[in-house]
Legacy VTK file of the C-alpha trace (Angstrom):
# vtk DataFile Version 3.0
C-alpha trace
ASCII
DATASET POLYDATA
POINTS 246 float
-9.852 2.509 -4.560
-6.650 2.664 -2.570
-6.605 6.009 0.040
-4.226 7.640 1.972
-4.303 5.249 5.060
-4.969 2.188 2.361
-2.382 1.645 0.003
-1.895 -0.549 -2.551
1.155 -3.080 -2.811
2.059 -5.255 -5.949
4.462 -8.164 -4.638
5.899 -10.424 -7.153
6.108 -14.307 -5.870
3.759 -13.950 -3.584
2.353 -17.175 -3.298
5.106 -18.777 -0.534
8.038 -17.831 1.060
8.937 -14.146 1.925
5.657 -12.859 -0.380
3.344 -14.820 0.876
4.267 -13.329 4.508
5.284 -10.088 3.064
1.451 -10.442 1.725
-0.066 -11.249 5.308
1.851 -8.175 6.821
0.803 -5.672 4.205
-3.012 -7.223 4.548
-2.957 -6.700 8.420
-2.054 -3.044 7.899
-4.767 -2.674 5.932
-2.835 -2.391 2.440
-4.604 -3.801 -0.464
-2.239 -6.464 -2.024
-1.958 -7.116 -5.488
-0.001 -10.605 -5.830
1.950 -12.169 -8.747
2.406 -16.529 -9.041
3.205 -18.282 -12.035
-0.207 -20.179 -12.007
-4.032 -19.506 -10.877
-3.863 -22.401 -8.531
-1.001 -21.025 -6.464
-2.723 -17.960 -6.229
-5.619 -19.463 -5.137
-3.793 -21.778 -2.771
-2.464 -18.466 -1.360
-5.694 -16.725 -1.202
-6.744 -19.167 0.945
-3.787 -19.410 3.622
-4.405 -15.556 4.167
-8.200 -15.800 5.006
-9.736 -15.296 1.573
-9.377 -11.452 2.451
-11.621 -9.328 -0.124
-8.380 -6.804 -0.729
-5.994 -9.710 -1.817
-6.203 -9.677 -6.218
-3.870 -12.251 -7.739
-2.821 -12.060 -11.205
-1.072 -15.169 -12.790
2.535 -14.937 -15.265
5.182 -15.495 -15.947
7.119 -12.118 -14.233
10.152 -12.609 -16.882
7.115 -11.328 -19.435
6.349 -7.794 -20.193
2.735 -8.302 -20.343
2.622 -9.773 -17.118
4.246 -6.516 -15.302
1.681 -4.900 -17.598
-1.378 -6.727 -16.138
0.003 -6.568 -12.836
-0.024 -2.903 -12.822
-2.968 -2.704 -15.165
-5.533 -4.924 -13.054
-4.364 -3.354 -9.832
-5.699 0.363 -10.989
-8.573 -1.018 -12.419
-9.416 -2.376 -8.708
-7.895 -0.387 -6.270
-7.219 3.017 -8.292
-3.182 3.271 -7.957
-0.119 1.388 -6.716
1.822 2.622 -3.991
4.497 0.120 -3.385
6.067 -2.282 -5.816
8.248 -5.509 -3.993
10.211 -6.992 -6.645
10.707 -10.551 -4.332
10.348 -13.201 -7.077
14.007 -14.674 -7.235
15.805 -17.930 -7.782
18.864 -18.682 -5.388
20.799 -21.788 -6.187
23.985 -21.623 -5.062
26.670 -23.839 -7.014
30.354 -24.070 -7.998
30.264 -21.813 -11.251
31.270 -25.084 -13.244
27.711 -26.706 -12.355
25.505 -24.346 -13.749
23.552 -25.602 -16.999
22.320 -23.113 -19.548
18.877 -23.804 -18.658
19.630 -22.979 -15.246
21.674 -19.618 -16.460
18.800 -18.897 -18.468
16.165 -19.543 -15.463
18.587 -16.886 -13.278
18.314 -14.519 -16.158
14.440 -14.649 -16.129
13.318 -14.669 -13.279
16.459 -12.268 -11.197
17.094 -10.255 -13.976
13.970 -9.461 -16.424
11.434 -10.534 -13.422
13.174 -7.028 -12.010
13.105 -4.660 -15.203
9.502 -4.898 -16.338
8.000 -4.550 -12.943
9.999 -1.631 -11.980
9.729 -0.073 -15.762
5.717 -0.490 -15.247
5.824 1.337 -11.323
8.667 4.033 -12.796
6.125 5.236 -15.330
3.095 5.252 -12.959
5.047 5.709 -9.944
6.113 9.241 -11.593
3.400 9.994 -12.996
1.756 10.459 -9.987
4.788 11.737 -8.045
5.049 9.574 -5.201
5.783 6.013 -4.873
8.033 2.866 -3.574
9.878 0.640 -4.975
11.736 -2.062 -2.880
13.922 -5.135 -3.907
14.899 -8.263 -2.834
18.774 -9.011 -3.428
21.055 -11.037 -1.136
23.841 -10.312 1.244
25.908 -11.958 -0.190
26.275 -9.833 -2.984
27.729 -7.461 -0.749
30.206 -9.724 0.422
30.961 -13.422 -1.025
31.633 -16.312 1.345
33.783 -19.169 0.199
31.307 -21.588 1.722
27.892 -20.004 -0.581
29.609 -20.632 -3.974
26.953 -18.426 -6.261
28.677 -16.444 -8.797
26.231 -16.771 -11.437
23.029 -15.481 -8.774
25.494 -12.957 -7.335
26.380 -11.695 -10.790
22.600 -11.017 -11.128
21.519 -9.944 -6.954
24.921 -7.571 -7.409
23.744 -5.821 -10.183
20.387 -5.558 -8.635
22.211 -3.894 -5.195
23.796 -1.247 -7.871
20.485 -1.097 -9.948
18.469 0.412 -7.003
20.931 2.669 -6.442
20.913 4.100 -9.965
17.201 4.326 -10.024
16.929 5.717 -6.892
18.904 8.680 -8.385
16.839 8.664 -11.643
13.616 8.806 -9.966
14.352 11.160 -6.700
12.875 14.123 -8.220
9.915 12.567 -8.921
9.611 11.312 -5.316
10.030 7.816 -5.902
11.510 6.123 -3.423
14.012 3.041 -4.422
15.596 0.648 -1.877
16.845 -2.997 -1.336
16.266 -5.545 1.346
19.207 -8.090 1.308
18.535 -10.602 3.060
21.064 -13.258 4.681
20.386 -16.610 5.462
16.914 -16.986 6.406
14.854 -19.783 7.724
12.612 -21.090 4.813
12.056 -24.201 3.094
15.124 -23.784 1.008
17.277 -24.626 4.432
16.264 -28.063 5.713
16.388 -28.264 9.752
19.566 -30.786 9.743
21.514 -27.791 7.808
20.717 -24.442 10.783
23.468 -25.902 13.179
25.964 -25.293 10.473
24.222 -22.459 8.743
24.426 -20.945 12.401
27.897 -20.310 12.184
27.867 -18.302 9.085
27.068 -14.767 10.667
28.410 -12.914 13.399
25.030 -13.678 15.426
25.267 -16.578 15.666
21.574 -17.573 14.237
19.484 -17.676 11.160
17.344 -15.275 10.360
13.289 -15.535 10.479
11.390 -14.184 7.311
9.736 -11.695 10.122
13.045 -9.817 10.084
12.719 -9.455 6.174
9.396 -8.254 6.508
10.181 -5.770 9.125
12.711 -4.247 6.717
9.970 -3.988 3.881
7.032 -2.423 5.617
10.188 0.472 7.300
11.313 1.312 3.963
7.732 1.470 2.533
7.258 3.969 5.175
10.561 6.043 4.782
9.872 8.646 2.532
13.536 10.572 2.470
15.060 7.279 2.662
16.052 5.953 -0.887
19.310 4.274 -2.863
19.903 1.774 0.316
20.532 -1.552 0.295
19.682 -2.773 3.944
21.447 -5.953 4.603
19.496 -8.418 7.594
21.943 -10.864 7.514
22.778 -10.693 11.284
26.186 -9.166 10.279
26.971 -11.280 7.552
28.100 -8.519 5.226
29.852 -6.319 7.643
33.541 -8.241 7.234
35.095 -10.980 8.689
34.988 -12.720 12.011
LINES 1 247
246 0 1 2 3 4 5 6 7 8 9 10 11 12 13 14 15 16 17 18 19 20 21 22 23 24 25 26 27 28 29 30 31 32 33 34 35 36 37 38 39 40 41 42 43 44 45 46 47 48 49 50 51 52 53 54 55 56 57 58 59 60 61 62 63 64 65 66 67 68 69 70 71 72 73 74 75 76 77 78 79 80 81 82 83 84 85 86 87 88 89 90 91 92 93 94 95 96 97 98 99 100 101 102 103 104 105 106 107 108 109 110 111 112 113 114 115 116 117 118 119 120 121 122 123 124 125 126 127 128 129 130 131 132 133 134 135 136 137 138 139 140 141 142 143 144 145 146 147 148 149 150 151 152 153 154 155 156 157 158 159 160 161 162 163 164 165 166 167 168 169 170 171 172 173 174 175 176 177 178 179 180 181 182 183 184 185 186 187 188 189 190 191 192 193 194 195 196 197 198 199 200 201 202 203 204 205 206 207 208 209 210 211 212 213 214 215 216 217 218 219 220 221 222 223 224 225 226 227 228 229 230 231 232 233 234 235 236 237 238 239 240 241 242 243 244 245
């Protein structure tokens, strides 16, 4: 059962990336962390690279599903009484002229940016309310703030935009209820998606003249899952990306 010094966090893509470290940092606080993959195996695979830690519960699906936000939220009270934080990180990024995109691509965006948002959130509003307290934090990208001519992505931006405006609107909706809703947006970080021969040039895209580490996204989480008047912000780490031009 999840206390007052051990919450509970449901992350959504938690299996790589920015969840599976978002997942490591919530563990070493002592959080219990609830963790959402497509499959079992990537679960499992992600089990494993964080120690096999007893408070770690994956639950496999599809997160464009409403019955997977329901068994993610379901199974997590059944083991660890409540949730106390929801990350809403699962999110596809594939930046394109708009003429590229195919409709099974549009349709993946859709999916995974867009519905793999609204049924977790609808799932942590309700219980999240219910028990008047609560956080709710969401993965968009800069450059929905501000577009760059050099990151072609209208069709992700279209979705990550809306998100941006989305937390702000919920925020609002669920205030009195003291349910806090923010936004991390993140610039460009170092993962997987940025091959090494690409940082020199990726380098020059932000005022600081470096790429981000998923450390700084994680440091953003874990303050606004700890700010409890702090809600309706979307908290760019983009090393200045979004403030204007340079």
């Amino acid at each position: 059962m999840s206390t007052a010094s051990q919450h509970t966090v449901i992350i959504t893509g938690a299996s790589s990336g920015m969840g599976l470290a978002l997942a490591r940092a919530f563990l070493a606080r002592g959080s219990n962390v609830v963790g959402n993959a497509r499959t079992t195996e990537r679960l499992q695979q992600a089990w494993l690279a964080l120690g096999s830690p007893d408070n770690f519960l994956g639950v496999a699906g599809d997160i464009a599903l409403p019955e997977t936000a329901q068994q993610l939220f379901a199974q997590a009270t059944a083991r660890f009484g409540a949730v106390d934080v929801l990350v809403n990180n699962a999110g596809i990024f594939n930046p394109k002229p708009i003429t590229q995109y195919s409709s099974d691509e549009i349709d993946a965006l859709i999916n995974t940016n867009l519905r793999g948002f609204v049924y977790p959130a609808q799932q942590a509003a309700k219980h999240m309310s219910e028990r008047k307290r609560g956080s709710i934090i969401n993965i968009t990208a800069s450059l929905a703030m501000q577009p760059n001519v050099n990151v072609p992505a209208s069709v992700p931006l279209l979705i990550k935009g809306g998100l941006n405006h989305a937390t702000k609107a919920l925020a609002i909706e669920l205030a009195a209820h003291n349910v806090q809703v923010n936004a991390v947006a993140p610039g460009i970080i170092d993962t997987p998606l940025h091959t090494p021969e690409t940082h020199e040039f990726l380098k020059t895209m932000q005022p600081a003249g470096h790429i981000g580490h998923v450390d700084d996204i994680v440091a953003a989480v874990l303050y606004l899952a700890d700010a409890r008047f702090v809600t309706g912000v979307v908290l760019p780490v983009d090393g200045g990306m979004s403030a204007g031009k340079w």
